[in-house]
C-alpha positions as CSV (number, residue, x, y, z in Angstrom):
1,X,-34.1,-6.2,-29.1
2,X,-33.3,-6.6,-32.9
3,X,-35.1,-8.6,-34.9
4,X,-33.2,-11.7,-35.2
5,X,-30.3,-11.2,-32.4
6,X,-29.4,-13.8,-30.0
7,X,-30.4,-13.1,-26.5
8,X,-27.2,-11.8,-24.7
9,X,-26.3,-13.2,-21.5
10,X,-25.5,-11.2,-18.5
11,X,-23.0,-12.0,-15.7
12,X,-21.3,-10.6,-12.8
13,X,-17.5,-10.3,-13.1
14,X,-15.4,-9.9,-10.1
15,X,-12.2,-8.3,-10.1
16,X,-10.6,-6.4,-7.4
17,X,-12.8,-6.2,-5.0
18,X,-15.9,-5.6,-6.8
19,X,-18.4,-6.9,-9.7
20,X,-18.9,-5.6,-13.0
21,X,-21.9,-6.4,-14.9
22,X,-20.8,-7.8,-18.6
23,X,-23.1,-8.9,-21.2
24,X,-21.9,-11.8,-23.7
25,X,-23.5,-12.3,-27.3
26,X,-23.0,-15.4,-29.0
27,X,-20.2,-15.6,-31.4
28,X,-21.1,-14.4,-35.4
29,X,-19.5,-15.1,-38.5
30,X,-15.6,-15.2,-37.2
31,X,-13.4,-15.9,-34.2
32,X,-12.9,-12.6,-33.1
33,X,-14.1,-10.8,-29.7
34,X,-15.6,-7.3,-29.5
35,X,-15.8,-5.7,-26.5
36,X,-17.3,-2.1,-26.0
37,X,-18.0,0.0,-23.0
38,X,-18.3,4.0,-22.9
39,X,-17.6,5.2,-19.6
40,X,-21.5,7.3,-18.9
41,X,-23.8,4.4,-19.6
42,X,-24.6,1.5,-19.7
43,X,-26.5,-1.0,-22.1
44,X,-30.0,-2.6,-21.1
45,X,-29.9,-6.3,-21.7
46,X,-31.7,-6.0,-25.3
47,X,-28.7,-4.5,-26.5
48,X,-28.5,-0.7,-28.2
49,X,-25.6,1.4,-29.8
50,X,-22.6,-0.3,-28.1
51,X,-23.1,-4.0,-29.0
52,X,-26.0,-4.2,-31.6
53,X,-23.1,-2.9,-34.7
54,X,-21.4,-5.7,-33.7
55,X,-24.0,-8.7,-32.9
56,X,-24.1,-11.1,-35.7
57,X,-20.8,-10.4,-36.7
58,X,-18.2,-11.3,-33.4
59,X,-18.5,-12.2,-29.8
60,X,-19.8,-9.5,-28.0
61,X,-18.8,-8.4,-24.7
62,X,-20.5,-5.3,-23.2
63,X,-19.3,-3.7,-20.1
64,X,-21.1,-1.8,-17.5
65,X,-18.7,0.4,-16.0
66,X,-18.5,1.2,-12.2
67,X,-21.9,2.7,-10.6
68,X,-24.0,1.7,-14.2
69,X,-26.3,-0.9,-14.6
70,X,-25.9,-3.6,-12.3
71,X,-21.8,-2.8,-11.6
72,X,-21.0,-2.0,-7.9
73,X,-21.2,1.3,-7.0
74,X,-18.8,4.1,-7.6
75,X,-17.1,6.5,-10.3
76,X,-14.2,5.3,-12.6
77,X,-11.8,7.1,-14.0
78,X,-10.7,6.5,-17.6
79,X,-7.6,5.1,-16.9
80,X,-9.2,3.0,-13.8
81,X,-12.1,1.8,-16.7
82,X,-9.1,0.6,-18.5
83,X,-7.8,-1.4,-16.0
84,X,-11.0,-2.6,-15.6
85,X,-11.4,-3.6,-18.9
86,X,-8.4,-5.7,-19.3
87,X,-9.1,-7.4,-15.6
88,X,-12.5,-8.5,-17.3
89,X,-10.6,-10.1,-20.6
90,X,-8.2,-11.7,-17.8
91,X,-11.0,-13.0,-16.4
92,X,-13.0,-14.6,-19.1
93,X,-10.3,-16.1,-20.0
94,X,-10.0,-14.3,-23.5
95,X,-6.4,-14.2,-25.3
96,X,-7.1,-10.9,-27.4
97,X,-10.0,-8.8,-28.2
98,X,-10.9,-5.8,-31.0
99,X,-12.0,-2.6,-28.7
100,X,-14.8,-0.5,-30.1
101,X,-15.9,2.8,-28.7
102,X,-18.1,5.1,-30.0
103,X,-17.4,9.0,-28.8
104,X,-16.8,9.2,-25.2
105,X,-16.1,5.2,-25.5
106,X,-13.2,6.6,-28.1
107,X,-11.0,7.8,-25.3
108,X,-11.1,4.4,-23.7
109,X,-9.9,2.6,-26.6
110,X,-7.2,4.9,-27.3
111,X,-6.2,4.3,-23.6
112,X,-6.4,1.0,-24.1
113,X,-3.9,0.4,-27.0
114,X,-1.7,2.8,-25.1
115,X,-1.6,0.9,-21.7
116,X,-2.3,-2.8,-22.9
117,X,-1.3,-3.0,-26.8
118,X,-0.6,-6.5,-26.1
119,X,-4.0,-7.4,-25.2
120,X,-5.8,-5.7,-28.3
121,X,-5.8,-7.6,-32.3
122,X,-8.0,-4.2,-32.9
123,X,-9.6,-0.7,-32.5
124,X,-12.6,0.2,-33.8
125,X,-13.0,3.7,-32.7
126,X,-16.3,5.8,-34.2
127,X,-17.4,9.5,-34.5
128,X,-14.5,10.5,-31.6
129,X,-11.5,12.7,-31.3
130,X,-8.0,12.1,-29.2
131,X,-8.3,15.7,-27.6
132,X,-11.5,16.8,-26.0
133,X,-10.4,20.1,-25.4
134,X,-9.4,21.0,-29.1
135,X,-13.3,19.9,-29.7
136,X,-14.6,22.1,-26.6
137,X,-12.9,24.9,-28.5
138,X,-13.9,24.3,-31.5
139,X,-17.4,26.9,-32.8
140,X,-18.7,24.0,-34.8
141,X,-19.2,21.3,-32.1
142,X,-22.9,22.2,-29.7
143,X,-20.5,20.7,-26.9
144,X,-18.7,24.5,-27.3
145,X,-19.0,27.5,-25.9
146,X,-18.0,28.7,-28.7
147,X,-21.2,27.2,-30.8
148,X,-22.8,30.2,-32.5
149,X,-26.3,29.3,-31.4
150,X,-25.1,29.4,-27.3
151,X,-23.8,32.9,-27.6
152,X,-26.9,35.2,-27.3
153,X,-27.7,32.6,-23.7
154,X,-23.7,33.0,-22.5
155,X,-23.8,36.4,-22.6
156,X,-27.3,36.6,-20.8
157,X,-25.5,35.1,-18.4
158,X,-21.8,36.4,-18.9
159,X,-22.0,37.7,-14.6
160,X,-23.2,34.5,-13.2
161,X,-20.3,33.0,-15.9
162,X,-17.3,34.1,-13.9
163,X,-14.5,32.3,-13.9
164,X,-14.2,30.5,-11.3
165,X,-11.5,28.3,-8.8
166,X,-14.5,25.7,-8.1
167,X,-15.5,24.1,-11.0
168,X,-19.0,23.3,-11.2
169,X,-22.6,23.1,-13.6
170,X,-25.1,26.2,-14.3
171,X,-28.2,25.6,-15.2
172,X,-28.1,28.6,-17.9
173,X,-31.8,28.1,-19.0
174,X,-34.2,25.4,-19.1
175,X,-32.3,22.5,-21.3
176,X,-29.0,23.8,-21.4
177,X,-26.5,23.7,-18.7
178,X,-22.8,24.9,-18.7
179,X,-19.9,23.5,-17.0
180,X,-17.8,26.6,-15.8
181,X,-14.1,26.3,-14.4
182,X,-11.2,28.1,-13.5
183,X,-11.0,29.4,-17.3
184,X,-14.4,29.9,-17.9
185,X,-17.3,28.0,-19.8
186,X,-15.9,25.0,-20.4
187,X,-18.6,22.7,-22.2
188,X,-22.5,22.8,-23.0
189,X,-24.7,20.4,-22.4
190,X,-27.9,20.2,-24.0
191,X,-30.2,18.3,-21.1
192,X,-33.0,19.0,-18.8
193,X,-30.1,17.6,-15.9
194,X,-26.6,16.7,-16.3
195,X,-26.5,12.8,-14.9
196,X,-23.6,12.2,-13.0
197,X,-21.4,9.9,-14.9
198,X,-21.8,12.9,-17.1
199,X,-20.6,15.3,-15.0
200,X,-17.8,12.6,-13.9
201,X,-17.0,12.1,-17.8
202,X,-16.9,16.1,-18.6
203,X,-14.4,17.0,-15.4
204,X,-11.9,14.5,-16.9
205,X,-12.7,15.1,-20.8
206,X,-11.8,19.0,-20.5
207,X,-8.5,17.5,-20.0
208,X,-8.4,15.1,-22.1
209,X,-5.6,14.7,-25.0
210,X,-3.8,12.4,-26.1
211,X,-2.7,14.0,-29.3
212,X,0.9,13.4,-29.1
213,X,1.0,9.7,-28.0
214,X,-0.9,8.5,-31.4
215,X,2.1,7.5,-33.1
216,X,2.3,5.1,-30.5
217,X,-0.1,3.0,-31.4
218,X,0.3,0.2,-33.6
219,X,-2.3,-2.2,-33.3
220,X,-5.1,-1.7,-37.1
221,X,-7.4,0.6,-36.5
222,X,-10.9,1.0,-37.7
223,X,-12.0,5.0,-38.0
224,X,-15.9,5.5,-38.9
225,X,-17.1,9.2,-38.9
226,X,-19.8,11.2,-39.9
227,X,-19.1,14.4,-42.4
228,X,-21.9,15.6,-40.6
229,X,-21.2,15.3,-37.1
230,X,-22.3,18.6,-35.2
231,X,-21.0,17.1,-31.9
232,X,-16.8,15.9,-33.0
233,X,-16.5,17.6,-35.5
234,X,-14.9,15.5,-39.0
235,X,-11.8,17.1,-38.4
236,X,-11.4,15.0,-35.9
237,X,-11.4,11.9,-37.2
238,X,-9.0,12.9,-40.4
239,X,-5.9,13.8,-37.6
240,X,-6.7,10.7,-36.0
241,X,-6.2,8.8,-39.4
242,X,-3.2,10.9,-39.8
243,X,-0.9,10.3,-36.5
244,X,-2.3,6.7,-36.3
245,X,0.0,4.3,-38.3
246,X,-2.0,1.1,-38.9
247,X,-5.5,3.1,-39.6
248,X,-8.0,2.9,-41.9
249,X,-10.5,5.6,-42.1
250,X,-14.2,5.7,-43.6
251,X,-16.2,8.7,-43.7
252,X,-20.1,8.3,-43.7
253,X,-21.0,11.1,-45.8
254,X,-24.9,12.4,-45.1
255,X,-24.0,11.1,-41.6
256,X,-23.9,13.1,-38.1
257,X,-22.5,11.4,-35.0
258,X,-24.7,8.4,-35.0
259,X,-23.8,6.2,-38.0
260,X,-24.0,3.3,-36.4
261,X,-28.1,3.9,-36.2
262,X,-28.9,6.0,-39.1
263,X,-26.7,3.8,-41.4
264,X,-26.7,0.6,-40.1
265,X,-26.6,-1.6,-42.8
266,X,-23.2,0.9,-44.3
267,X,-21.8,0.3,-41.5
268,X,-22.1,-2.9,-40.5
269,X,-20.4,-3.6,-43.6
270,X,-17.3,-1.7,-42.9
271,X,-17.2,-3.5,-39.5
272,X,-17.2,-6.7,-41.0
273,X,-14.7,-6.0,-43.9
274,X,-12.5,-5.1,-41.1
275,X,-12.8,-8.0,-38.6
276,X,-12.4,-10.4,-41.4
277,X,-8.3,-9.6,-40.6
278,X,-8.5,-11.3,-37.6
């Protein structure tokens, strides 16, 4: 655990039939609640890169989606871990809450403001796009098949690459594992074995995109990205800034697609300039 954070405390929520683990840290400087989740992990109860931005600074309320951590078994869907989500606040009683999610934890915060606005005073969204395809596509993300470095392997393999009407993972040599569908290589993955809730996140991300919908979203809106970041590319983050009204965007220079690690004490700082609205 970090030096000097409270010692969270875990509980199991039920809603609709089953129990999601949640982890609560004290309250910080302000008022406000944070609540983070990313949809293919969950945190162990020391904390890490969901709640540890935040500790110190607001409420913290950490949640273990469905089949992770000590959550009943199964897999979520985005929009089911969005429901999820808001049957939690419902159930600890909480009025409003800023959502932060970092990458794969930024589709579920767009979601969110999309389907609940009313519940959210926030977003804090980090290093994340709104379409996970235009990102699959793009040559300068190591998610792509299109990443420079993945091309001599892809077309070592171009026969067993096929397209295909079953989706499904090739192991395309040790480490590195593409997920091939009906029009073609689809993503990269960089891992001696692709977990499930991986595999459960990447059939649902290649379809991802919730490009034109932004404009819907009104509720302010923290953007921290990394100039640096090989895996969402920077682009990313400036069209976010763009089509979201009440956005504010910060750009971590000599930073990749953890910012919230390598420049902790940067971005802490910009997380608590920003819950000081609320």
């Amino acid at each position: 655990m970090a030096e000097g954070l409270a010692v969270r405390q875990q509980e199991l929520v039920a809603i609709d039939g089953i129990e999601l683990e949640v982890y609560t840290a004290p309250p910080g400087d302000g008022d406000v609640t944070v609540c983070t989740a990313h949809p293919c992990f969950a945190e162990a109860a020391e904390g890490g890169i969901l709640s540890d931005p935040f500790r110190g600074i607001a409420q913290v309320v950490t949640v273990s989606p469905r089949g992770l951590g000590s959550s009943s078994p199964g897999n979520a869907s985005l929009s089911q871990l969005v429901v999820d989500l808001e049957a939690v606040r419902r159930s600890l009683g909480i009025d409003e809450w800023v959502f932060a999610g970092p990458s794969a934890g930024g589709a579920v915060g767009l979601l969110y403001a999309l389907q609940f606005p009313h519940s959210l005073q926030g977003l804090i969204l980090s290093v994340t796009t709104s379409s996970w395809p235009s990102v699959l596509d793009d040559p300068l993300s190591v998610f792509s098949p299109r990443y420079p470095e993945w091309q001599d392997a892809l077309l070592a393999e171009s026969c067993r690459l096929e397209v295909t009407s079953s989706p499904h993972w090739l192991r395309i040599r040790d480490g590195l594992w593409a997920f091939v569908d009906q029009s073609g290589p689809r993503v990269i993955d960089q891992s001696d074995e692709v977990s499930e809730p991986w595999r459960a996140w990447w059939r649902e991300a290649v379809h991802f995109d919730v490009r034109d919908r932004l404009n819907d979203i009104r509720v302010p809106t923290l953007l921290l990205g990394g100039e640096q970041d090989p895996v969402v590319p920077v682009s990313n983050m400036l069209m976010l800034h763009e089509r979201i009204r009440n956005s504010e965007l910060v750009i971590f220079e000599q930073q990749g697609h953890t910012p919230m690690l390598d420049a902790p004490v940067d971005y802490q700082r910009e997380v608590r300039r920003f819950l000081r609205k609320f």
